[in-house]
C-alpha positions as CSV (number, residue, x, y, z in Angstrom):
1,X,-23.2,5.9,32.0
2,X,-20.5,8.9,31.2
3,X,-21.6,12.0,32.1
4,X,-21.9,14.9,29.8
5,X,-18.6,16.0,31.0
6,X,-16.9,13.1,30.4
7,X,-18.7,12.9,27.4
8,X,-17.3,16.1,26.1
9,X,-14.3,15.5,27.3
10,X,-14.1,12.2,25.1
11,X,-15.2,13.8,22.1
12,X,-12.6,16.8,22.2
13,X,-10.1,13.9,22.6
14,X,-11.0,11.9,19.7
15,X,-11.2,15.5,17.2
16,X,-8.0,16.3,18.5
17,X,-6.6,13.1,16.9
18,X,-8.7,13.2,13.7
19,X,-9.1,16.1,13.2
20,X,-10.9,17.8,10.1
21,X,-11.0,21.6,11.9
22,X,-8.8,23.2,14.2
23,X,-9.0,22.9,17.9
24,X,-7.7,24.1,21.6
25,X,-5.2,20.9,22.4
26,X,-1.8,21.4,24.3
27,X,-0.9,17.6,23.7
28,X,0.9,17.3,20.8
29,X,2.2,13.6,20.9
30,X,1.3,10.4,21.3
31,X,3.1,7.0,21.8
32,X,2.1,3.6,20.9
33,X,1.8,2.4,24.4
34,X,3.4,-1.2,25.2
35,X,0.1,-3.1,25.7
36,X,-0.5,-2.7,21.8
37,X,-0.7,-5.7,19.5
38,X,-0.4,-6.7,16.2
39,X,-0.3,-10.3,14.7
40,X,-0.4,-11.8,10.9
41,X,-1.9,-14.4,9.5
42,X,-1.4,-16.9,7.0
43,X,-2.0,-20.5,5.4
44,X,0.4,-23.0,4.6
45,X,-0.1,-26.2,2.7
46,X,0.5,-28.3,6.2
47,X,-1.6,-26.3,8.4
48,X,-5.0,-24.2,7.8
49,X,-3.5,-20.9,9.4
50,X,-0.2,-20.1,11.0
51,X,0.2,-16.7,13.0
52,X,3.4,-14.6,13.8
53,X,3.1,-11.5,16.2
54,X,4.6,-8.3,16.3
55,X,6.3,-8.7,20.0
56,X,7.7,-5.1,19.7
57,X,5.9,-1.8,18.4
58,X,7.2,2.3,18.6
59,X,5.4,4.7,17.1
60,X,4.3,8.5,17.4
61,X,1.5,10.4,16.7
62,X,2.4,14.5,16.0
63,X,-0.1,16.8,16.2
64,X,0.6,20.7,14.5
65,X,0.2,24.0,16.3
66,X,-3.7,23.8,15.4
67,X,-4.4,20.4,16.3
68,X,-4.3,19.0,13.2
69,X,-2.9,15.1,12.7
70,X,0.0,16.1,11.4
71,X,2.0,12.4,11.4
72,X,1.9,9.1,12.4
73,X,4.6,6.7,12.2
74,X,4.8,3.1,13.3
75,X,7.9,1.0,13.4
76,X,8.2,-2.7,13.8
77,X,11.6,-4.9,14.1
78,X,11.5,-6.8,11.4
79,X,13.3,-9.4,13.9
80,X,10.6,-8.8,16.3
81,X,8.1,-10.7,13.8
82,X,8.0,-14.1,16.1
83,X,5.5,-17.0,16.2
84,X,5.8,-17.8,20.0
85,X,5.6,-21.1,19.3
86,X,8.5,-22.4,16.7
87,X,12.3,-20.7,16.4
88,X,12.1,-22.6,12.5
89,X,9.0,-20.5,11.9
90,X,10.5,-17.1,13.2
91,X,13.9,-18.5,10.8
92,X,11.7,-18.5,8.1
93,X,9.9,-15.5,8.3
94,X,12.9,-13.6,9.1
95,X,14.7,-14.6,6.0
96,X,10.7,-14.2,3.9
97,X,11.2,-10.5,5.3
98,X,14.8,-10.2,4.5
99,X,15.8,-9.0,8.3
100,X,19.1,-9.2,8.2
101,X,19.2,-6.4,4.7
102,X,16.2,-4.8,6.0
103,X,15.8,-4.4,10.1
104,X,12.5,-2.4,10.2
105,X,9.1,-2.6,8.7
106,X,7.5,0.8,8.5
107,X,3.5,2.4,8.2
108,X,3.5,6.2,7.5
109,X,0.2,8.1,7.8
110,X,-1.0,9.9,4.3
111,X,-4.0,11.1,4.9
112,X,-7.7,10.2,7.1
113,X,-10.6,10.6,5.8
114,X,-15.0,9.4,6.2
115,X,-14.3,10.4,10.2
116,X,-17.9,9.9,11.5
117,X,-18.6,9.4,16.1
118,X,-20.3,6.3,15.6
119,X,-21.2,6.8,19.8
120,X,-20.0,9.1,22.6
121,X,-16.5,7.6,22.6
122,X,-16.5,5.7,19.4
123,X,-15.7,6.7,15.8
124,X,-14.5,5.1,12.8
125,X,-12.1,6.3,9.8
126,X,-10.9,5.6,6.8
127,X,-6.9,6.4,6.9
128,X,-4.6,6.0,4.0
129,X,-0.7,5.5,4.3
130,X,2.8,3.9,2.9
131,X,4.1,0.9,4.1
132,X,7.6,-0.2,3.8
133,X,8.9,-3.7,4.1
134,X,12.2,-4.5,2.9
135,X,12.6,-1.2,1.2
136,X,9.8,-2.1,-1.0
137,X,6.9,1.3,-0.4
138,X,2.9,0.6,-1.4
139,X,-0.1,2.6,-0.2
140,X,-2.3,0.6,1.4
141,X,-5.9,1.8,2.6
142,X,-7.0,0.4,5.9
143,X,-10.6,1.3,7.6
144,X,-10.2,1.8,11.5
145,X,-12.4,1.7,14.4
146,X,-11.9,4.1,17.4
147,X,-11.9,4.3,21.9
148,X,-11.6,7.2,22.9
149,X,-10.5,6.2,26.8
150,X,-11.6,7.8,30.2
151,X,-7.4,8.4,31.2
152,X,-6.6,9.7,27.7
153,X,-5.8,7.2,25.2
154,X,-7.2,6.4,22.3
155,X,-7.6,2.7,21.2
156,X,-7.4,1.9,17.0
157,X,-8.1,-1.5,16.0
158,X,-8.4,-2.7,12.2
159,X,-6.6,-5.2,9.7
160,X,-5.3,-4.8,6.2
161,X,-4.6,-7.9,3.9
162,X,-1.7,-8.1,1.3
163,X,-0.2,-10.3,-0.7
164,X,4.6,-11.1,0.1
165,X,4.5,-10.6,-3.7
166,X,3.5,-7.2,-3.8
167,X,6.9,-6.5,-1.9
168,X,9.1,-8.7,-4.1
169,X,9.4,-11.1,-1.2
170,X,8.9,-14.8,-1.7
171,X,6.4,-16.9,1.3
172,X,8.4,-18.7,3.6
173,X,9.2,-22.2,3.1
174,X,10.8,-24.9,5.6
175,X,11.7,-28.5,6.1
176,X,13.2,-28.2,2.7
177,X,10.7,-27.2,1.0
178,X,8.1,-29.5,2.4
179,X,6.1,-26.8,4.6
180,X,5.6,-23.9,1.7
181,X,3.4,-21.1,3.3
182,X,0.8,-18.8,1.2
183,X,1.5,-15.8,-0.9
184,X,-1.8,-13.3,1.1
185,X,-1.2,-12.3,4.7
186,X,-3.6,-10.6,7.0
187,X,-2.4,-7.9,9.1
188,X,-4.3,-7.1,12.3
189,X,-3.8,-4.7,15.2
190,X,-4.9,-3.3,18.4
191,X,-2.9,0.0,18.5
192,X,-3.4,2.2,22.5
193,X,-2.2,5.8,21.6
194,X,-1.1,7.1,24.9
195,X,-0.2,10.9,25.5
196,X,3.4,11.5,25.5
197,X,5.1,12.3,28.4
């Protein structure tokens, strides 16, 4: 069991990221560490799901002078979108995304709100921002749930679904049409803010 030190400790932590009222911090970045994942799912008419993973993530998180979130800012190759599994599938979702017009996908933080410690490390939030894929911005709304870790780090997990539409791109299709995959993606992650060195 933490002690009330620790527990403190991980409270001052997660404030300092969230952050409705000022407080002491002399961290003022973060970095999406390299352990962070994110995946997206989909359905096709040949398969019940089909999954493609974000194999590389950068990012920031900026904190002002009075510990306020001031930004945060992912950024994912839009080439780096890859199944694992099938070089026709990571084809096909690299021409869905339009990678070759449009190399990055990007989240940037609007605002948080509804920040409540659900435990002595643990919180939850409601955060709004813009994303950007192929130079197409919507604001999406995505509810988070919060770590604050023993070494420093925060871990953020949640999932957002959206439909390709909604960015005037058109669900992948392959074999000629044969394999046509769905319009509605889900977007999950598992984001580790690490301090900034």
């Amino acid at each position: 069991m933490p002690s009330l030190k620790l527990k403190l400790i991980l409270r001052v932590v997660v404030l300092t990221l969230v952050l409705v009222a000022p407080v002491y911090a002399q961290t003022t970045e973060y970095v999406v560490a390299p352990e962070s994942e994110m995946h997206v799912d989909g359905t096709s008419n040949q398969t019940p799901e089909w999954r493609v993973y974000a194999t590389q993530i950068d990012g920031t998180l900026s904190m002002n002078e009075e510990g306020r979130v001031d930004s945060v800012r992912l950024v994912i190759p839009s080439k780096m979108m890859k199944s694992r599994k099938s070089p026709i599938m990571d084809r096909g979702m690299h021409g869905a995304l339009k990678a070759n017009q449009h190399a990055e996908i990007v989240y940037e933080l609007v605002s948080v709100s509804d920040f409540t410690m659900t435990g002595d490390n643990t919180f939850t939030l409601n955060s709004t921002g813009n994303l950007t894929i192929a130079d197409v911005t919507k604001e999406i709304a995505i509810p988070i749930e919060g770590i604050a870790q023993e070494n420093g780090r925060v871990h953020f997990t949640g999932s957002h679904s959206l439909l390709m539409s909604e960015y005037d791109l058109k669900p992948p299709t392959m074999m000629f049409g044969a394999y046509r995959t769905g319009d509605e993606l889900t977007v999950t992650f598992e984001l580790i803010a690490a301090p900034a060195e």
